[in-house]
C-alpha positions in Angstrom: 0.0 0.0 0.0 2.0 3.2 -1.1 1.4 6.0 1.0 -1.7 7.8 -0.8 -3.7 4.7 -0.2 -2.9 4.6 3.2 -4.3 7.9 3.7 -7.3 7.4 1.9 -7.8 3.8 3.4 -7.4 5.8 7.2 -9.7 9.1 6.3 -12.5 6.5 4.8 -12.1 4.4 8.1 -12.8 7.5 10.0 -15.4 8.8 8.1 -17.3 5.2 8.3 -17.1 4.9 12.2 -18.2 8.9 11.9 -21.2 8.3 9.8 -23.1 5.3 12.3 -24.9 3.3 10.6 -28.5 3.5 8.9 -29.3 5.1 12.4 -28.1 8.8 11.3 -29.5 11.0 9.5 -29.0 9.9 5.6 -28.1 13.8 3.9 -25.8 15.0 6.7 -24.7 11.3 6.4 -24.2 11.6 3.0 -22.6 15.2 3.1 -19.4 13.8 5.2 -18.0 11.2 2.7 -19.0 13.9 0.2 -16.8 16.9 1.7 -14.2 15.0 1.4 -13.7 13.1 -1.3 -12.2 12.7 -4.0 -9.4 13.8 -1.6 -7.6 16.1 -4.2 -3.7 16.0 -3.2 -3.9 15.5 0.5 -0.9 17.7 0.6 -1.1 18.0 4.4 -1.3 14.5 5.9 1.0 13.1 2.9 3.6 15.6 4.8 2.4 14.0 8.3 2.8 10.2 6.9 6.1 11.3 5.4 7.7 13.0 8.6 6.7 10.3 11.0 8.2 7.8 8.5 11.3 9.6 8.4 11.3 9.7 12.0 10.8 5.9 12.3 6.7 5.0 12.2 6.9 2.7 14.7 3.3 3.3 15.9 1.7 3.2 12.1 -1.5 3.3 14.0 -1.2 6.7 15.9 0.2 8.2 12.4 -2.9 6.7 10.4 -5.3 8.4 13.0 -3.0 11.3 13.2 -3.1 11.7 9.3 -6.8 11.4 9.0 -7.7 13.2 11.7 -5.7 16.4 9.8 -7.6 15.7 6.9 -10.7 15.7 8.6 -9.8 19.3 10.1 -8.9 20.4 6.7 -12.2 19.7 5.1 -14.4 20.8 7.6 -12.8 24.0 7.2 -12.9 23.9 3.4 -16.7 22.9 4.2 -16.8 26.7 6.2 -15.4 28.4 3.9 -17.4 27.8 1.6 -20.1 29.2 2.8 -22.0 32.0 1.7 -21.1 34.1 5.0 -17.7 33.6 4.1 -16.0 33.1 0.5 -19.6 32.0 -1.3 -18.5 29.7 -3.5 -20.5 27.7 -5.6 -17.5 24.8 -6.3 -15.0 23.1 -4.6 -12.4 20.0 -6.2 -14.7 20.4 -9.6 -18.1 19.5 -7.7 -20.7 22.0 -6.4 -19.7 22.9 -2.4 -21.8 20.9 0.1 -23.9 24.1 0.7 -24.6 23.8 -2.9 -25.0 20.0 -3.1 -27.0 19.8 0.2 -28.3 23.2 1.8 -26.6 25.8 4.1 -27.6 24.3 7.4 -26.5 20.8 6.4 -22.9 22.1 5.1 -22.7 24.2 9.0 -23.5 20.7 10.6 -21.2 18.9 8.3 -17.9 20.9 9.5 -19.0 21.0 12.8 -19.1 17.0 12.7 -15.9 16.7 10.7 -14.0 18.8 13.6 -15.9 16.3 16.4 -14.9 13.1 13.9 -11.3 14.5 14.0 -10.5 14.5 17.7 -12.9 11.3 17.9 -10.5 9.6 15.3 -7.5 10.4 17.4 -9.1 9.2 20.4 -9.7 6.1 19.1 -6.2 4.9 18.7 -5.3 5.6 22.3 -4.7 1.5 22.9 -1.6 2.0 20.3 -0.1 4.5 21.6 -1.7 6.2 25.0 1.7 8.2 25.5 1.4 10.2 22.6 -2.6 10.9 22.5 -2.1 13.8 24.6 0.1 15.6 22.5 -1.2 15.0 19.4 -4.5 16.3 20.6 -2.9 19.5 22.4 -1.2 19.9 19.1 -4.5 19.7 16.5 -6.4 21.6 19.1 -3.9 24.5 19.1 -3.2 24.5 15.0 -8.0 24.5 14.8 -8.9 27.0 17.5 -7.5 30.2 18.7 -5.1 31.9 18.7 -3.1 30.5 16.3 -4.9 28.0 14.4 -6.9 28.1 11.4 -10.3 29.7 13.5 -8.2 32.6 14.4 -6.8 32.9 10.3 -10.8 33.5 9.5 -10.8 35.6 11.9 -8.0 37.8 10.7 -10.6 38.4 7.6 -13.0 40.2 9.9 -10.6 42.9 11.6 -9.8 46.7 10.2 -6.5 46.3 9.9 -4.4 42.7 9.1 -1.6 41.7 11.0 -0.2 40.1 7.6 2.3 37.9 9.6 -0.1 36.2 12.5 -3.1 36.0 9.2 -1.0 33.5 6.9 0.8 31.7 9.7 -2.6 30.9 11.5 -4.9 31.1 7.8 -2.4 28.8 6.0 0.5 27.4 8.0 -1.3 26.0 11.0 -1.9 23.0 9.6 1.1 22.6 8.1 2.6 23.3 11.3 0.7 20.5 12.7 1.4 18.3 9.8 5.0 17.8 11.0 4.7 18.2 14.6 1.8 15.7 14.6 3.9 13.5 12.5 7.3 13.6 14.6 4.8 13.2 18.2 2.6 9.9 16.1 6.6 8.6 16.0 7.5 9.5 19.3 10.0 12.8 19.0 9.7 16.1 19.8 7.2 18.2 17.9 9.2 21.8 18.4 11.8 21.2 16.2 9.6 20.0 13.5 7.6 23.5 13.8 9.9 25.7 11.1 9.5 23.2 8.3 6.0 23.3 9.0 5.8 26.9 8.9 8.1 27.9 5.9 5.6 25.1 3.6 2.6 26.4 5.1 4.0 30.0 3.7 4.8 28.4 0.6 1.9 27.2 0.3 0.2 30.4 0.5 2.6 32.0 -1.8 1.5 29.3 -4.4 -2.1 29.9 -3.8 -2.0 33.2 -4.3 -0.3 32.6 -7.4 -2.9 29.9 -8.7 -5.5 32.4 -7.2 -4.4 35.3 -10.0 -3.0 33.1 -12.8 -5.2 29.8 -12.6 -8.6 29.0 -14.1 -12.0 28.1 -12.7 -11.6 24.9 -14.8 -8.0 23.7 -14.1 -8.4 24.2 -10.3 -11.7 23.1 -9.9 -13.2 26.4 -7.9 -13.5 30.3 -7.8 -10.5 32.4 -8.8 -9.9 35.8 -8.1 -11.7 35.4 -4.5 -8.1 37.8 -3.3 -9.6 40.6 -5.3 -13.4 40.2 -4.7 -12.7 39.8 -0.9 -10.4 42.4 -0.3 -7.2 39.7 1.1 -3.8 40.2 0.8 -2.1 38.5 -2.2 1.6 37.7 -2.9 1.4 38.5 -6.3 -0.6 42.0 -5.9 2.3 42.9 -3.3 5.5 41.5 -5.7 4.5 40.7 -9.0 4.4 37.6 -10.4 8.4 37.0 -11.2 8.6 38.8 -7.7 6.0 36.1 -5.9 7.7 32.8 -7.8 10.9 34.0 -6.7 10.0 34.2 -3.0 8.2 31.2 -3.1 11.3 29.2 -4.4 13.2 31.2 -1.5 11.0 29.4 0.9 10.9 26.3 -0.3 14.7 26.4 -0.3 14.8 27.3 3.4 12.7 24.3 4.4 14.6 21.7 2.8 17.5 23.3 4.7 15.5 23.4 8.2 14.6 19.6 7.9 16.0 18.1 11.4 18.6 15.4 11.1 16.4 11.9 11.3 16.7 8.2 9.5 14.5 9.4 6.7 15.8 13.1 6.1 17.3 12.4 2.1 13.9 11.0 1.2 11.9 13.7 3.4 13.1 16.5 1.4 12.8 15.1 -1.8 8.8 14.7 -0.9 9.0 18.6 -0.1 10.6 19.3 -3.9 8.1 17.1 -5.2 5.4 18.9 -3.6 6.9 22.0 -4.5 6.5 20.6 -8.3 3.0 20.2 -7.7 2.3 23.6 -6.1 1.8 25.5 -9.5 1.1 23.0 -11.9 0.5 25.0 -15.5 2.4 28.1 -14.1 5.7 29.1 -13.8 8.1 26.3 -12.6 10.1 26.1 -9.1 13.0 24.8 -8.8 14.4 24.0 -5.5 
């Protein structure tokens, strides 16, 4: 099983024990599976998997649980965002969002269950590894809510002024952040040294989307474009051009193949993060790192 099915086999497995049975109700049901798949590139637990396998994986378990409940957190926010009190947008992966699909109030209920189903997942595999549930839950917790997760990056959207620093770190680079701290805790290191390549993809990341965001098409990326613009958001490619946005992204992809910590698996680790970098623009300018 390479490491794409794995993910998919764990978020599925999640998803099923989420969904209950014929006793729930069928739409909201229905709606789970359907905010999250197809899965698109499951950039951020393929980074997990990939950093606890570096590190060792020698609880595959916790890092299944660990990946899928990031996944999980992910969609449910994608779910939100959605939303017409927030981006109101009418796609999402090349399917109408689950407002769209299913109705406002079901697509509210469908987040809010994916967040429960996340921490549920996690607490599930506590028999594998009890020592490391704790942190892995502190860590998801931290990178969802406030102040610094993804909650508090929506927030940002809703002030006067934009701290442009705190809004992409918590907006974008949360979950990356807890990609590879939740993937060096599900193999049993330390998660702090793990937080700057977390942080310098998530900025890449962010970097990239902007650039997809002002360059891409409805069509090839499968939802809105332009949103930067029609919301009023801060865009790398409004603030340094396009040569001057491709040439800060491959800055910062650059830096975190250099802050990957020493660990069994760091050769192959940073040729996942070139490869991802490969995929970060695809029809657009190229990246080299």
């Amino acid at each position: 099983m390479d490491i794409h099915q794995r993910i998919d086999t764990a978020i599925r497995r999640a998803i099923t024990a989420g969904q209950g049975g014929q006793a729930a109700p069928r739409q909201l049901s229905e709606a789970l599976l359907y905010a999250c798949t197809p899965g698109g590139a499951r950039i951020r637990p393929t980074i997990l998997v990939s950093v606890a396998m570096a590190c060792g994986d020698d609880r595959p378990g916790a890092t299944d649980a660990a990946a899928a409940a990031l996944e999980l957190i992910h969609c449910a926010s994608l779910v939100h965002d959605d939303l017409p009190c927030f981006d109101d947008a009418d796609t999402r992966r090349g399917k109408p969002s689950v407002h769209r699909a299913y109705s406002q109030p079901i697509a509210v209920l469908t987040g809010d269950s994916l967040i429960i189903m996340a921490f549920e997942t996690l607490a599930r595999m506590a028999p594998e590894a009890p020592e490391r549930l704790a942190p892995l839950l502190l860590t998801l917790a931290r990178r969802t809510g406030m102040p610094h997760g993804i909650c508090a990056g929506q927030g940002w959207e809703s002030e006067a002024q934009i701290d442009l620093s705190a809004y992409h770190l918590s907006k974008t680079g949360a979950l990356f952040i807890a990609a590879t701290q939740m993937g060096a805790i599900a193999a049993g290191q330390e998660p702090e040294p793990w937080f700057e390549l977390g942080a310098r993809i998530g900025e890449a990341f962010q970097v990239a989307d902007d650039l997809r965001d002002t360059l891409g098409s409805a069509d090839s990326l499968g939802k809105p474009v332009q949103q930067d613009v029609l919301h009023d958001r801060p865009n790398a490619v409004h603030e340094l051009g396009v040569e001057g946005a491709v040439a800060r992204l491959t800055d910062i992809l650059s830096g975190a193949i250099a802050s990957i910590p020493s660990c069994p698996g760091e050769a192959a680790l940073a040729g996942m993060v070139r490869k991802q970098a490969e995929r970060l623009t695809p029809g657009l300018t190229p990246v080299r790192v």
